[in-house]
C-alpha positions in Angstrom: 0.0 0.0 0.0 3.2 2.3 0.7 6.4 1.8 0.4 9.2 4.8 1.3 12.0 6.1 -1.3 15.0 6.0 0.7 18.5 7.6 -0.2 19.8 3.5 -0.3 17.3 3.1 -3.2 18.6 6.3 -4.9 22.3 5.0 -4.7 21.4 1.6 -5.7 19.9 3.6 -9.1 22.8 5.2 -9.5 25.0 2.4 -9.6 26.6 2.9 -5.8 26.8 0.2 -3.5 24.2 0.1 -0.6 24.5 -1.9 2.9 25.0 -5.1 0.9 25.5 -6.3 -3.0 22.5 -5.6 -4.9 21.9 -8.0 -7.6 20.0 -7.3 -10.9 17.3 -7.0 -11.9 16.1 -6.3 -8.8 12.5 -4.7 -7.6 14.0 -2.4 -5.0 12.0 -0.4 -2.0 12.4 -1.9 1.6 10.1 0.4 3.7 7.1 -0.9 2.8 3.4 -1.4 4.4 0.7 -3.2 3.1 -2.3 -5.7 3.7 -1.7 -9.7 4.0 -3.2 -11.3 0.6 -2.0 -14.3 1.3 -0.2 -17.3 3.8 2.1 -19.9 3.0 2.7 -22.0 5.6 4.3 -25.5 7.0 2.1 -27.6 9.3 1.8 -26.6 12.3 3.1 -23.2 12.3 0.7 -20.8 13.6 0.5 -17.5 11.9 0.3 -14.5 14.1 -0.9 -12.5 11.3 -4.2 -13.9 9.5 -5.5 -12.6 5.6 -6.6 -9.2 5.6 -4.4 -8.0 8.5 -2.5 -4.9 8.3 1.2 -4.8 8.7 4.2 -3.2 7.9 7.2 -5.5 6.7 11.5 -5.6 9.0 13.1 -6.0 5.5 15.9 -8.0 7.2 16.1 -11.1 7.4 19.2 -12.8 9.5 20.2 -16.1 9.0 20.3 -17.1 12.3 23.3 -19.2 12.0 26.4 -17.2 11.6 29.3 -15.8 13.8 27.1 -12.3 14.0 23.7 -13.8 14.6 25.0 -16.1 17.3 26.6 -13.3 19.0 23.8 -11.1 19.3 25.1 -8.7 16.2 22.7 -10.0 13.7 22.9 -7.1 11.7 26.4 -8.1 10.2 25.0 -11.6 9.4 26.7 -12.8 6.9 23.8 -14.7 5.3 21.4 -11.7 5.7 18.6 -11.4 3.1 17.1 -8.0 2.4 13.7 -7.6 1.0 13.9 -5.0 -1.5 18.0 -4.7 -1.4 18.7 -8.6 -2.6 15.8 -9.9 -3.2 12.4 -8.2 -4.6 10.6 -5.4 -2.5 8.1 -2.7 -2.1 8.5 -1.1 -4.9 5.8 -3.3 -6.5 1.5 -4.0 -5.8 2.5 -7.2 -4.2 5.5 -8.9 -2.3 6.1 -12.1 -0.8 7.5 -11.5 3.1 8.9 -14.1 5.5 6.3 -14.3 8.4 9.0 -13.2 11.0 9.1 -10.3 9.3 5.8 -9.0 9.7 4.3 -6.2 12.4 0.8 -5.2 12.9 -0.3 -2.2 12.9 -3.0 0.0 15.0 -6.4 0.2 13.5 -5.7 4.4 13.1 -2.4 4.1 12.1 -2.3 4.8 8.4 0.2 2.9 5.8 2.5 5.7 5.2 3.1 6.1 8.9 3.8 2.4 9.1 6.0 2.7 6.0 8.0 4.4 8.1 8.9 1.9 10.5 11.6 0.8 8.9 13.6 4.4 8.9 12.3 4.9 12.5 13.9 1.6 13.6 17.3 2.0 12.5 17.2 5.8 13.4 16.2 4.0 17.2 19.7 2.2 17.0 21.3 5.5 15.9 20.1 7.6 18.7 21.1 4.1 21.2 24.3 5.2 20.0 24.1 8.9 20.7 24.1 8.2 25.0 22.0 11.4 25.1 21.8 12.3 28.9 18.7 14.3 29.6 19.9 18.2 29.9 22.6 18.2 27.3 22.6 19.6 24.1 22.8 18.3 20.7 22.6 19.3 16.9 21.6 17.5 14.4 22.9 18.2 10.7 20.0 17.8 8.1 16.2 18.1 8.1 15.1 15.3 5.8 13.1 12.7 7.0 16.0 11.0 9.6 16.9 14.7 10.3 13.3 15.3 11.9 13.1 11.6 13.4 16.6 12.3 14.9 15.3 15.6 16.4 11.7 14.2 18.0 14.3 11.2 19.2 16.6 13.7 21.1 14.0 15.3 22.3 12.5 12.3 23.7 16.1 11.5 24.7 15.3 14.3 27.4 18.5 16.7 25.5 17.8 20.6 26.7 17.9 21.8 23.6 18.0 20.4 20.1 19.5 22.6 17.1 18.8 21.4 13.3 21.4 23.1 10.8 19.1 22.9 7.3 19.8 24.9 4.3 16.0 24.8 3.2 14.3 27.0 4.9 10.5 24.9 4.5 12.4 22.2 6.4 13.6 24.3 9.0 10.0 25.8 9.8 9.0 22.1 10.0 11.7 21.2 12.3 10.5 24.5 14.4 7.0 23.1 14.3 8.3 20.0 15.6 10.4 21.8 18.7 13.6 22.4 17.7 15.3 25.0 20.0 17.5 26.9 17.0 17.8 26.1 13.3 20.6 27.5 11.2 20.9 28.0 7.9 24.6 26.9 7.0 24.6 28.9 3.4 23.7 32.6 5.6 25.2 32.0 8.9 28.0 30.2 10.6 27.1 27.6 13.5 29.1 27.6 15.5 28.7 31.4 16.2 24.9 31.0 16.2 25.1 28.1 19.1 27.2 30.3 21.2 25.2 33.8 20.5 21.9 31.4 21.5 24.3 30.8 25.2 25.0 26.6 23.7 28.9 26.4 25.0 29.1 22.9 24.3 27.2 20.8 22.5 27.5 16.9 23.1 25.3 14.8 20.8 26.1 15.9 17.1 24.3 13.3 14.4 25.5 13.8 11.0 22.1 12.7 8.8 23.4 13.8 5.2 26.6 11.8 4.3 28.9 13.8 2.6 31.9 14.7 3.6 31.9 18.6 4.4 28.4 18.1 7.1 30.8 15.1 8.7 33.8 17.6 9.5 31.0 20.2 10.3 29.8 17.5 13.3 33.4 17.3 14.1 34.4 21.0 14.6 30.7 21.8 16.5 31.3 18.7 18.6 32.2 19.7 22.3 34.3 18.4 24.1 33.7 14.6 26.0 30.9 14.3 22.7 29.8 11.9 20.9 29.4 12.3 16.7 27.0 10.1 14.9 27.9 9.4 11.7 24.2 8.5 10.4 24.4 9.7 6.8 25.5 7.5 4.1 28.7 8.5 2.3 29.7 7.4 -1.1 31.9 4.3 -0.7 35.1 6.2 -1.7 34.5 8.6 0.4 37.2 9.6 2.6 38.1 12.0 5.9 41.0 13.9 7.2 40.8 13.8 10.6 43.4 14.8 12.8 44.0 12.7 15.7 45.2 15.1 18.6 41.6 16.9 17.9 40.0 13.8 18.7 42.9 13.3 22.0 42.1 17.1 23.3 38.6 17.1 22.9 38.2 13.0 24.3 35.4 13.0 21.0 33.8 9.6 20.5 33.3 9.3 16.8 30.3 6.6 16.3 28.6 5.2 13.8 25.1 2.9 12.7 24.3 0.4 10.4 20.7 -1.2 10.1 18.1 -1.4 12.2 19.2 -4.3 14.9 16.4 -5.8 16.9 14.5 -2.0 16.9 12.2 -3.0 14.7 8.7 -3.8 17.5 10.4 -0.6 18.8 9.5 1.3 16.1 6.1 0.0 15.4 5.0 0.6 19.3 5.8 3.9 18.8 4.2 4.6 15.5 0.8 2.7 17.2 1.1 4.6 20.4 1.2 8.2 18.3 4.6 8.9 20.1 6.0 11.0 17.3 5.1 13.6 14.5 5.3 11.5 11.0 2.2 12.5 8.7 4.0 16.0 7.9 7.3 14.5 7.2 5.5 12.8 4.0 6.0 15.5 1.1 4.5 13.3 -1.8 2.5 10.2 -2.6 3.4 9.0 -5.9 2.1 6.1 -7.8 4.1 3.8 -9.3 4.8 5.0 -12.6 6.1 7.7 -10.8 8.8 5.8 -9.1 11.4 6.1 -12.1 11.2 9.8 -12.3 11.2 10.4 -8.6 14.8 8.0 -8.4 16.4 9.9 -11.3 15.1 13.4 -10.7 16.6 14.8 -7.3 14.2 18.6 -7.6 11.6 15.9 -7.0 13.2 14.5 -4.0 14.3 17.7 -2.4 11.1 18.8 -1.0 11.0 15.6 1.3 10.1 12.4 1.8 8.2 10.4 -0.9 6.1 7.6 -0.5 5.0 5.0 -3.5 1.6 4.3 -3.3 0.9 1.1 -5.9 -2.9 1.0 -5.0 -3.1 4.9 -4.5 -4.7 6.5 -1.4 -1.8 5.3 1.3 
């Protein structure tokens, strides 16, 4: 019914390399929500979803086996299959879905909230990372969709103020609306001056959400010192950083990063049910999907923020 165009699916377009090797063809989209159609199963297992449910779809699928999965780090299974990454997706009117992969959702909750699960979750194993101690301040760098989960996560977090550094200024009066302390415009003003004019003297969470390499040494230089940078953005593969070591010595910094959405997942879904955060406004455009090629190759069309692909229409 909905399924999420995520900057994975635009790399994978483009011929970048995602979280794993993408074989082709290949129907991408991996955060996706939808209605059960249908259930294939052994005898005796009992489905805890039933035809006609509504659900929205953990997109990976751990072997269960391996070094990783044995030792609790199942998201660097090595025999992990990803629904809409290696094997066919969202991006399509129907998809076949391992049962264990399956959530329900809340009789109110619509599909392109629960479409969002998926970016909620791993965001959820992003912020674990963050150690954001009620009172302290942190910045997040970018006001797309993760930007604005980051900030309502911080927030949640109990962090005593919460800064958004956003070049678009439609994105920063959404961040506003959402309870950001400060937003900055990085093309018109400098950041770190704005922090300390708006009396911020040190700021100790900083999550880099765009993935280049100029926002990542901007999380570095606005970091304070004992802080923690999360590197949530993803680079291109070649990218590369010049850091200087003695900064990261002086300062004690802790430079973090997150990968996937580890055992986050119910998480996620509890929160979209219990109406815990702000999702409806983060959705810029539903687009059916005929529209899915032009809204991969066309970023104008992506700028605005977050699209959804709705194969019946009406998600």
């Amino acid at each position: 019914m909905a399924c999420g165009l995520c900057g994975t699916d635009v790399h994978i377009f483009h011929g970048d390399k995602g979280a794993a090797d993408n074989p082709f063809p290949i129907v991408l989209g991996h955060e996706f929500s939808g209605v059960v159609e249908e259930i294939n199963v052994g005898g005796g297992v009992r489905p805890h979803v039933a035809i006609g449910d509504r659900v929205c779809v953990d997109p990976n699928v751990l072997c269960g086996r391996c070094e990783f999965c044995l030792g609790g780090i199942g998201h660097f299974c090595e025999g992990m299959t990803g629904i809409g990454t290696t094997v066919d997706g969202g991006f399509a009117e129907y998809c076949a879905v391992p049962l264990t992969q399956l959530y329900k959702i809340a009789d109110d909750c619509t599909y392109g909230r629960a479409a969002l699960a998926e970016p909620l979750s791993c965001c959820l194993h992003g912020i674990d990372g963050c150690d954001i101690r009620a009172g302290e301040n942190a910045v997040v760098i970018g006001g797309g969709l993760i930007g604005l989960i980051m900030l309502q996560l911080a927030r949640m977090r109990g962090a005593a103020s919460v800064c958004l550094i956003e070049p678009v200024a439609e994105k920063r009066a959404l961040a506003e609306s959402l309870g950001a302390d400060l937003t900055i415009d990085p093309f018109t003003r400098d950041a770190a001056q704005e922090l300390w004019k708006n009396g911020i003297r040190r700021v100790s969470t900083v999550i880099e959400c765009v993935g280049s390499v100029k926002t990542v040494e901007q999380a570095i230089s606005l970091a304070g010192k004992k802080s923690v940078v999360m590197l949530f953005g993803l680079t291109k593969p070649e990218d590369s950083l010049s850091v200087k070591p003695f900064d990261f010595f002086k300062r004690e910094i802790t430079l973090r990063s997150s990968f996937i959405n580890p055992y986050t997942m119910k998480r996620a879904v509890d929160l979209i049910n219990g109406g815990k955060l702000e999702l409806d406004s983060l959705i810029s455009a539903r687009l059916p999907l005929d529209g899915l090629g032009d809204a991969l190759g066309n970023p104008d069309i992506r700028k605005s923020g977050k699209i959804l692909i709705t194969p019946w229409g009406g998600a």
